[in-house]
N, C-alpha and C positions, 0 to 999 in steps of 0.2 A: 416402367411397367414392363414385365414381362409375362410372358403366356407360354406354355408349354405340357403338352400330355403328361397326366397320371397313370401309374404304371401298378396295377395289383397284383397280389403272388404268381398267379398265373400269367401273367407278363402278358395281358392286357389292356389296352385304352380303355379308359371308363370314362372319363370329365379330364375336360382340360384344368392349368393348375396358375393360376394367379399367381402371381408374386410380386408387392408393391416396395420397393427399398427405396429411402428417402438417406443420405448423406447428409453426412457433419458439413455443413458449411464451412470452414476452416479459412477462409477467406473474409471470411466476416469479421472471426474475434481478428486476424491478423491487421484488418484494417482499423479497428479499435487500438491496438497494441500503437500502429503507427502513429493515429493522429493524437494518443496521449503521449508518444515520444513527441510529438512533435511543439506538443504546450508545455512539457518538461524543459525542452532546448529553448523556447521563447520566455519560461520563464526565467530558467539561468541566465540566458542575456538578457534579462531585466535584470536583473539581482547584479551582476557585473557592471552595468553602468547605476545603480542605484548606490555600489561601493564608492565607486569609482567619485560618482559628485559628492556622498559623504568625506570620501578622504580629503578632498581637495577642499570641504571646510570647516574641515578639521587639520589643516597642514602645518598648524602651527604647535609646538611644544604642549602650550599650556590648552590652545582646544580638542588635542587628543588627551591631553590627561583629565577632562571631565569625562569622556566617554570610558561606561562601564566594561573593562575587561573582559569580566565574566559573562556580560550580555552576546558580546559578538563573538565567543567561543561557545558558546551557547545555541547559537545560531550555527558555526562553523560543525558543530556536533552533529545537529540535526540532517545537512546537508552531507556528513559521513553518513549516518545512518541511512539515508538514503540513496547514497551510491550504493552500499553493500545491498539495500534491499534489492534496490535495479537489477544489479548484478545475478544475484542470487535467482532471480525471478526468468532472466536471463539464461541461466544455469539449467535452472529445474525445465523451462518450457523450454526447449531444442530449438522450433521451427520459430519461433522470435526474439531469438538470443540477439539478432541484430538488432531489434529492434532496445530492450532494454537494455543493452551495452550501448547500444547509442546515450540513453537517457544515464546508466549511469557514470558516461566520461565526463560531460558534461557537469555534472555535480561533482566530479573529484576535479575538476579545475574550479569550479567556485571555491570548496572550500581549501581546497589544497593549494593554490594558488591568492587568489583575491584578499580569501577571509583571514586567512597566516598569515599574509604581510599587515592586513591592516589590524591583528590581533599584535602581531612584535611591534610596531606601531605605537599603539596604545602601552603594549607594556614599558617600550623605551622611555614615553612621556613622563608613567607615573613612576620612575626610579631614574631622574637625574644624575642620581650621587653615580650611578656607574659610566654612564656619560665617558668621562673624562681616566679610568681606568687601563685603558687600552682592550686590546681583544681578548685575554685569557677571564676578565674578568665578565664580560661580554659573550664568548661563548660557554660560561657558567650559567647567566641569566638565560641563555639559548637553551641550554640542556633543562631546567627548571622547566621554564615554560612547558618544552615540548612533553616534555615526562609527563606533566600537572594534564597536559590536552589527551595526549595518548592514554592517561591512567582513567581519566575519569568518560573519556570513549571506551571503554573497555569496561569500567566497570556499571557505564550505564546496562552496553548491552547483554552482563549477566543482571541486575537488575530484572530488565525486562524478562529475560530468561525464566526467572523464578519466579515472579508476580503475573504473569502473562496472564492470570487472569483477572488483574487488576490494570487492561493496559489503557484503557481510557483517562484512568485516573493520570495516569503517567504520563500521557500523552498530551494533558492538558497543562501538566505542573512543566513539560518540556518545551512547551511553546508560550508558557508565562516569561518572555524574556524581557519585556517593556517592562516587567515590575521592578529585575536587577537594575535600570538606568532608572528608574524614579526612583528607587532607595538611593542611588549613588547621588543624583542629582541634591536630594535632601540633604545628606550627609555632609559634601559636598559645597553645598548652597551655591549649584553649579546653575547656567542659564543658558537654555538654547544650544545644549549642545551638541544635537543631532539635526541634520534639514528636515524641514517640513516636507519635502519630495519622498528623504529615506523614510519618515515616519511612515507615510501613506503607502507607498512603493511596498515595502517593505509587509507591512502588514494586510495586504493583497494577496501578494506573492506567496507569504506561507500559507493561506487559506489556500491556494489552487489545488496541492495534491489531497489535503483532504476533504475538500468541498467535492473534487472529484470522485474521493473514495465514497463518500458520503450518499450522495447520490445514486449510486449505483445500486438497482434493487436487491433487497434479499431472499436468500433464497427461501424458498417454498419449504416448508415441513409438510412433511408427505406420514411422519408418526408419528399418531393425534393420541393423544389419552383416550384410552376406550375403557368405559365401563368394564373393570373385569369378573364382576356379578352376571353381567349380562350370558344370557344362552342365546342371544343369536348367532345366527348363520347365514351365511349367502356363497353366492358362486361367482367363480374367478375365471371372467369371459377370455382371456388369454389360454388359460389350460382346463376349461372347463368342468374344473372341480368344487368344490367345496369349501370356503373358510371357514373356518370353524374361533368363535374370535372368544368363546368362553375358554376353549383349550389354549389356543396360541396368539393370545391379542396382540402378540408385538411379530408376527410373521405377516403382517398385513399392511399396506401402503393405501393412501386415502387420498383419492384428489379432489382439486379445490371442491371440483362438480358433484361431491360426496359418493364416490366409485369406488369399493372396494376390490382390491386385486392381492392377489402373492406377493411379496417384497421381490424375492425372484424374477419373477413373469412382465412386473410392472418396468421393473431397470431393466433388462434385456429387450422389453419393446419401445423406452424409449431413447435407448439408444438409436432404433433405427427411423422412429418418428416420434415426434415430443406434441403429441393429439392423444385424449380419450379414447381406449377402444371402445367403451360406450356409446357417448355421446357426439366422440372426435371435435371436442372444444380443445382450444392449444393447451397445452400446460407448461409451468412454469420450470425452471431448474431445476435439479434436486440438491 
């Protein structure tokens, strides 16, 4: 709060002069930012020992070759996907770069590390015959694989690209990965091939980032469908003019409190306080 004389053309004092500025918290979302890195990093080290007890029982030849290739590349996908999201998010916000670079190293060592061995793993199981070839025929099998992982991360994320507005659908056919190991399993007429610990672990763990995203409220629409028959009018207690919503129905912002302001007037005050200048009820995001 500050106070300080008004000054009229004649230079002078008439009424002193209010001025109330209320700042961005920026400590708030920063502390948000943290403690989802910090259930990001507790999730990946779940997911590294949840590999970890899968592999070991799956250690044998014939129990890695029931387990579906395409399921745990599938998964190792998703966990690029979301380094690069980190990243990126990293990128774009400046003052929390640490914080989503933390979150997304950690997912490029699960799937860059863990989920690649135990993805060549699996592929060595189910192609024997090269087994006994020596290495040039071995690092053919190598170059396949990586190509098949690298080509189909790539063209998920033009995929997503072009459908972005179909990305639920997409999101949901992406974390259908238990259906590639029950097709396999069928096919197969494989038994028990993955632990009960990974089944459960596992199916936790991808619900966290989006049970997280999920939850997080939406924003406020602030432009409502307004009758544009109508000839009302009212005035915009920020700049003390006129709306006029027959002329410009879509120059006007509506809060929840039913307050009509300027599109203008309304985002410039609440930048500085996120309250009604009517009735100074909070209001939500925009």
């Amino acid at each position: 709060m500050m106070e300080g004389p008004s000054v009229d053309e004649d230079r002078d004092c008439f009424s002193p002069l209010l001025l109330n500025a209320t700042s961005i918290n920026i400590e708030v979302y920063y502390s948000k930012a943290v403690n989802y890195t910090l259930m990001v990093t507790f999730v990946s080290f779940f997911l590294v020992l949840l590999l970890i007890r899968q592999m070991e029982h799956s250690h044998t030849q014939s129990g890695a070759a029931k387990v579906s290739v395409v399921m745990i590349g599938q998964q190792a996908i998703i966990d690029a996907y979301l380094c690069l999201l980190h990243l990126t998010a990293g990128v774009l916000v400046e003052s929390l770069f640490n914080a989503f670079a933390t979150a997304s190293f950690f997912k490029f060592v699960v799937f860059s590390i863990f989920e690649m061995r135990y993805l060549l793993a699996i592929w060595k199981a189910s192609r024997p015959m090269y087994n006994g070839e020596g290495w040039e025929a071995m690092r053919r099998e190598l170059l396949v694989l990586y190509s098949r992982f690298n080509g189909m991360l790539l063209g998920g994320i033009l995929l997503i690209y072009e459908f972005h507005n179909y990305i639920r659908p997409i999101l949901l056919l992406l974390y259908s990965f238990w259906i590639l190991q029950i097709i396999t399993n069928i096919v197969r007429d494989s038994r028990k091939p993955l632990h009960p610990y990974y089944i459960l672990g596992i199916t936790v763990t991808r619900l966290a980032v989006p049970f997280c995203v999920w939850i997080l409220p939406e924003k406020y629409g602030y432009y409502r469908r307004l009758d544009h028959s109508s000839s009302r009018s009212t005035d915009c207690v920020i700049c003390m003019t006129s709306i006029d919503l027959s002329q410009h129905p879509n120059d006007c912002m509506v809060t929840p409190c039913d307050h009509f302001f300027h599109s203008g007037c309304l985002q410039r005050w609440m930048d500085i306080k996120m309250e009604c200048p009517t009735c100074r009820r909070p209001l939500p995001p925009a």
